[in-house]
C-alpha positions as CSV (number, residue, x, y, z in Angstrom):
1,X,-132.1,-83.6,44.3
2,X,-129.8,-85.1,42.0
3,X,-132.5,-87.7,40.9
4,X,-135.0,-85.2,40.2
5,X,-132.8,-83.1,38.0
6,X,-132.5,-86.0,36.0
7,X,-136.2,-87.1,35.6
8,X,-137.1,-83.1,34.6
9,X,-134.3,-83.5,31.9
10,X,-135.7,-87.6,30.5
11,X,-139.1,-85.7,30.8
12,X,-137.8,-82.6,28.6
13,X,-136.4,-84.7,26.1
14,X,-139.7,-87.5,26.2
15,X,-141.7,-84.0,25.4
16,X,-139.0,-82.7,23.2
17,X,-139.2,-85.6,20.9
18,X,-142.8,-86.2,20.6
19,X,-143.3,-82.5,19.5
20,X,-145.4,-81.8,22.8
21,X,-142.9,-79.8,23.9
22,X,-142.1,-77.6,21.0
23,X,-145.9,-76.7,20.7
24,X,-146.5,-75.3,24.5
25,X,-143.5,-73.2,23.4
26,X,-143.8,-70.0,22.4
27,X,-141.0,-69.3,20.3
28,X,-138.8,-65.7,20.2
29,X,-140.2,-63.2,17.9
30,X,-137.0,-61.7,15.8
31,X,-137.6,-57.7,15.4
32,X,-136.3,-57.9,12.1
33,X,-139.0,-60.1,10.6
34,X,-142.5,-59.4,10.2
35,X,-144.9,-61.1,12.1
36,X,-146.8,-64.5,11.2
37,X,-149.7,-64.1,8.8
38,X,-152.6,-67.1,9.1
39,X,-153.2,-68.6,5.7
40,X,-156.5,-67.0,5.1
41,X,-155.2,-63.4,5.6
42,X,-152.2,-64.5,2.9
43,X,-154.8,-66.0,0.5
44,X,-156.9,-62.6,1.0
45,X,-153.8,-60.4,0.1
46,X,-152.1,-62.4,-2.4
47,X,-154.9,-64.1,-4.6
48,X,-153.5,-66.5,-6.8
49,X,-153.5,-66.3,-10.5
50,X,-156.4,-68.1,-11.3
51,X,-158.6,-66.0,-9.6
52,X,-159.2,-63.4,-12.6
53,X,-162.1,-61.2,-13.5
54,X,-164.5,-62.9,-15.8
55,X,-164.2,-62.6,-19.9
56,X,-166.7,-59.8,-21.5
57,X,-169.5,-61.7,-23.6
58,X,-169.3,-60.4,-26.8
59,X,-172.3,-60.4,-28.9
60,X,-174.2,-59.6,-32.2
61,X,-176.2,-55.8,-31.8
62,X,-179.8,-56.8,-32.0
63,X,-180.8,-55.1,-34.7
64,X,-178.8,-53.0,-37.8
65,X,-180.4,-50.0,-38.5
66,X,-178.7,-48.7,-41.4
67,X,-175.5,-49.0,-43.6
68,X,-174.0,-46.1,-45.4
69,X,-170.3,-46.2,-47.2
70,X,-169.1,-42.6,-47.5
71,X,-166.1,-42.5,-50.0
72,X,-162.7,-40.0,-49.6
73,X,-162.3,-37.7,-52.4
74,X,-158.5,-37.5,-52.7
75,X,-156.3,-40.4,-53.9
76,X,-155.8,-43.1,-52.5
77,X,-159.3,-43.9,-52.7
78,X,-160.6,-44.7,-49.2
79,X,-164.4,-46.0,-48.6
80,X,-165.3,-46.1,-44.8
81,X,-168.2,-48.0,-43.7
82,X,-170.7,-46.6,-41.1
83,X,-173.1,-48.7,-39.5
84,X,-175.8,-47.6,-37.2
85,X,-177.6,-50.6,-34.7
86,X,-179.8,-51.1,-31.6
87,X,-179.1,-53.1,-28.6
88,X,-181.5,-54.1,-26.0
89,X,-180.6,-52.4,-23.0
90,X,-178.5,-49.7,-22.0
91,X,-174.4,-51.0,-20.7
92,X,-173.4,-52.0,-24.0
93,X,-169.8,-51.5,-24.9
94,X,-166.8,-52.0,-27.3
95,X,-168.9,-51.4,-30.2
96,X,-167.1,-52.4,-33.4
97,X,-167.7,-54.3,-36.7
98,X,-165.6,-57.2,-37.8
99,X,-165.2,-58.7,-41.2
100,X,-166.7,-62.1,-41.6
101,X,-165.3,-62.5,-45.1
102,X,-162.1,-64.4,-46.0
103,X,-160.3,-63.0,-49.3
104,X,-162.6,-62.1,-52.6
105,X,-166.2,-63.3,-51.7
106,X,-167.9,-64.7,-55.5
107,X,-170.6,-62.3,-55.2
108,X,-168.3,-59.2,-54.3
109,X,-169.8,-58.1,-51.0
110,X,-167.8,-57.6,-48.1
111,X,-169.8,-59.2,-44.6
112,X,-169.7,-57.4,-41.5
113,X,-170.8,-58.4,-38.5
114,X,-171.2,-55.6,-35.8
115,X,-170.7,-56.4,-32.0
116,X,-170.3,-55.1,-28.7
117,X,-169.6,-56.5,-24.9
118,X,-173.2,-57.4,-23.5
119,X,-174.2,-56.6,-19.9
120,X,-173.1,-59.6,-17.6
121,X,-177.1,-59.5,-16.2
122,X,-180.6,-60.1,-17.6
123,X,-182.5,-56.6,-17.9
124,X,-186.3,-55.5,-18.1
125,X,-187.0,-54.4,-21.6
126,X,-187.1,-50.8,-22.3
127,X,-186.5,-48.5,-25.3
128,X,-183.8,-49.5,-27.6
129,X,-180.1,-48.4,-27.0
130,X,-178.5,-47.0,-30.3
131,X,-174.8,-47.4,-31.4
132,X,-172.9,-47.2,-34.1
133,X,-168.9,-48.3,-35.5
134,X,-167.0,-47.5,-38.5
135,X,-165.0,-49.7,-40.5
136,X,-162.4,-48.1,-43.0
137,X,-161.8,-50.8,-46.2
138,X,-158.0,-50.8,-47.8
139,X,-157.9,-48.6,-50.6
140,X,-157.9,-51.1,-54.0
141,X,-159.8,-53.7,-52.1
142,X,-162.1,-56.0,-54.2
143,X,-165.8,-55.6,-52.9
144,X,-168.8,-53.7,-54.9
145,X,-171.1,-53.8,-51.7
146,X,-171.4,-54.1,-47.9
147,X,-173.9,-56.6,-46.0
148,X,-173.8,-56.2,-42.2
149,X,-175.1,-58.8,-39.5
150,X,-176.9,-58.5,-36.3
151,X,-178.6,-60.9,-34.2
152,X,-181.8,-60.3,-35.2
153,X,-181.4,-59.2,-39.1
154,X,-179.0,-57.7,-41.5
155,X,-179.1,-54.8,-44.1
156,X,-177.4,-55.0,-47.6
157,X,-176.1,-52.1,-49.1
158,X,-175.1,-53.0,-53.1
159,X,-172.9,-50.1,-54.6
160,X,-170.2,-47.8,-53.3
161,X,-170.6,-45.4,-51.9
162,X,-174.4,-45.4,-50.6
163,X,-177.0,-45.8,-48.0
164,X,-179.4,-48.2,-46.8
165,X,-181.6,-48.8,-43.8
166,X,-184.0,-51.5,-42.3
167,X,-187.3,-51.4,-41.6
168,X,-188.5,-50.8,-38.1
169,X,-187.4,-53.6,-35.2
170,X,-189.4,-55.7,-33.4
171,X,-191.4,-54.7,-30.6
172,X,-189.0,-54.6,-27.4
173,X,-192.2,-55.7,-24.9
174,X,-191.2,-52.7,-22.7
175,X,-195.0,-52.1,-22.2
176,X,-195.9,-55.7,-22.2
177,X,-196.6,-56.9,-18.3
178,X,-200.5,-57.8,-18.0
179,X,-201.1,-58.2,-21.7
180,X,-203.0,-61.0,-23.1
181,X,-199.6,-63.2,-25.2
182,X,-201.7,-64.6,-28.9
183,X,-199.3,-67.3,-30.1
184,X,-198.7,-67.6,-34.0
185,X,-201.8,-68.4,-36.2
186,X,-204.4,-67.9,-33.1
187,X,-207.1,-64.8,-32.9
188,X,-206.9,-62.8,-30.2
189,X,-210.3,-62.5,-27.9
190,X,-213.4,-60.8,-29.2
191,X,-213.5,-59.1,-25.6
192,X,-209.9,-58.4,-25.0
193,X,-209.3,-54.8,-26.3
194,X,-206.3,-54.7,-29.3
195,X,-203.9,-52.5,-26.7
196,X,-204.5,-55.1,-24.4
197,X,-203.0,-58.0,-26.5
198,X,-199.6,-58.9,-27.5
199,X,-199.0,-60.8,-30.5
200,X,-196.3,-63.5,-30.8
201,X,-195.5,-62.2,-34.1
202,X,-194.9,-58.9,-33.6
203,X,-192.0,-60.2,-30.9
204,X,-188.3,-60.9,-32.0
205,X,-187.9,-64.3,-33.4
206,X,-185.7,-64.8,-30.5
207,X,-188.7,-65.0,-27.7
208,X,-188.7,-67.9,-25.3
209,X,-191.8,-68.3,-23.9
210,X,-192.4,-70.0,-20.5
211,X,-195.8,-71.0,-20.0
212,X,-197.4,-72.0,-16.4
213,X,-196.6,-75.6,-16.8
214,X,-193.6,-75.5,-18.5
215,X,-189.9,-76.1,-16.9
216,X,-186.8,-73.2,-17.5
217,X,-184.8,-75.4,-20.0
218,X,-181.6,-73.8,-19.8
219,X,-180.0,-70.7,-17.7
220,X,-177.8,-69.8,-20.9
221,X,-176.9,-65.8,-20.7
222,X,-178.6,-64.5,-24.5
223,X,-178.3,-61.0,-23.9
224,X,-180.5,-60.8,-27.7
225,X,-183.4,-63.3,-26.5
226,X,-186.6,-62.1,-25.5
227,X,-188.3,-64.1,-22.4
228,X,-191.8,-63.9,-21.3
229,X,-193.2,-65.4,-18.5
230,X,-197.1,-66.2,-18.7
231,X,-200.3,-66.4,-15.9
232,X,-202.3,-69.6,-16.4
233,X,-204.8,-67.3,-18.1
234,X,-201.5,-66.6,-20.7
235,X,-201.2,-62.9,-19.8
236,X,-197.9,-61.7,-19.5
237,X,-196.3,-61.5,-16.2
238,X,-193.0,-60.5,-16.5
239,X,-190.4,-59.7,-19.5
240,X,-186.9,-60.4,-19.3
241,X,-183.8,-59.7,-21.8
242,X,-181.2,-62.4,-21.1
C-alpha cells in the first residue's frame, strides 16, 4: 500500500511538471472575480484604437451656380459672400467655402473654393442637389472681387457688392439608359431619332466612358465623374456618379 501511495505521488508530480496535470484541472472560480472572457468576445467589446470610422471625402460641388456679395450698411464695413452650387446626388453635407488665396492676390480677387462631404457610394444620376455657404470677409480686407471654384466650373464676380451666375450645367444623364452615346466630332445616325441620342458633348467634361472592349482602369471614388457604360451597338447601358 505503501508503494502505491508513492507511485500515485512520482505520477502527480511527472503530470505536474509537464503541465498535463494542470490542464485536466479545473481550477476554483473566486466569486469576487468575473468570469473568463475568450479573446474574440474581448476583441468584440473592447476594439482597439485603430479600428476607427473611415474619414469623410471632401470634395469640390460640381457645379457653382451663382455668386452674390451682399455688403452691411453700418460701420465696420462687412461684405459676406453667398454662393449657391449643385451636387450630383442627394447626401451631400458640410457645405462650406474655403479661401484658396494666400495674402493680397495681384489681381485683387479673393478665390473660393466651395465643398462639401461626398456620399461614401457611387449613385444613379438624377436631378441636381442644390446647396449653398456663406463666407463673411474681414472688414478692411484687400479684394475688389470674388471668383469661386467647383469641380466642374467657376463663376467670377468683379466688384463689391454684386451678383453673378453661370450658365446652365451639364446634362446629368438621369434619362440616359438606352440612348444611342455620339462621341465628339461624330454625327449622330440619320435613323436614330434626336431624343434618342446622347451627345458626348453635352456631358460633363468629367465622363469616363467604358466601351464593350475596354477594361475598368481604376476603382478611384470621384463622386464629380460621370461614367457610362456602353452595348456593343454604343447605346448606353447604365450611368453611374462615382
Amino acid at each position: 500500500m505503501r508503494k502505491m501511495t508513492r507511485f500515485t505521488a512520482l505520477l502527480n508530480a511527472v503530470l505536474a511538471f509537464t503541465g498535463i496535470g494542470a490542464a485536466q484541472t479545473t481550477p476554483l472560480h473566486n466569486p469576487d472575480m468575473p468570469p473568463p472572457q475568450s479573446l474574440a468576445a474581448t476583441s468584440a467589446s473592447n476594439p482597439t484604437e485603430t479600428q476607427k470610422p473611415p474619414t469623410p471625402q471632401v470634395s469640390p460641388v460640381f457645379w457653382i451656380s451663382s455668386v452674390e456679395i451682399m455688403r452691411s450698411t453700418h460701420a465696420p464695413q462687412l461684405d459676406v459672400v453667398r454662393v449657391r452650387g449643385l451636387v450630383t446626388s442627394e447626401g451631400w453635407e458640410e457645405v462650406e467655402l474655403v479661401p484658396m488665396t494666400k495674402g493680397s492676390p495681384a489681381d485683387g480677387i479673393l478665390d473660393l473654393a466651395l465643398v462639401a462631404q461626398s456620399p461614401d457610394d457611387s449613385a444613379t444620376p438624377a436631378e441636381y442637389a442644390e446647396v449653398e455657404a456663406i463666407f463673411a470677409i474681414e472688414p478692411g480686407h484687400p479684394f475688389k472681387g470674388v471668383r469661386v471654384h467647383g469641380a466642374s466650373n467657376r463663376v467670377l464676380l468683379q466688384s463689391l457688392p454684386g451678383y453673378s451666375a453661370s450658365p446652365q450645367p451639364p446634362k446629368n444623364c438621369a434619362d440616359c439608359t438606352g440612348k444611342l452615346f455620339v462621341a465628339k466630332g461624330q454625327a449622330a445616325p440619320a435613323d436614330r431619332a434626336t431624343t434618342d441620342v446622347v451627345h458626348e458633348e453635352d456631358l460633363p467634361n468629367t465622363l469616363r466612358v467604358i466601351r464593350e472592349s475596354d477594361g475598368v482602369g481604376t476603382m478611384d471614388l470621384n463622386p464629380n465623374r460621370l461614367t457610362i457604360l456602353l452595348s456593343d451597338k454604343n447605346e448606353i447601358l447604365q450611368a453611374t456618379w462615382e
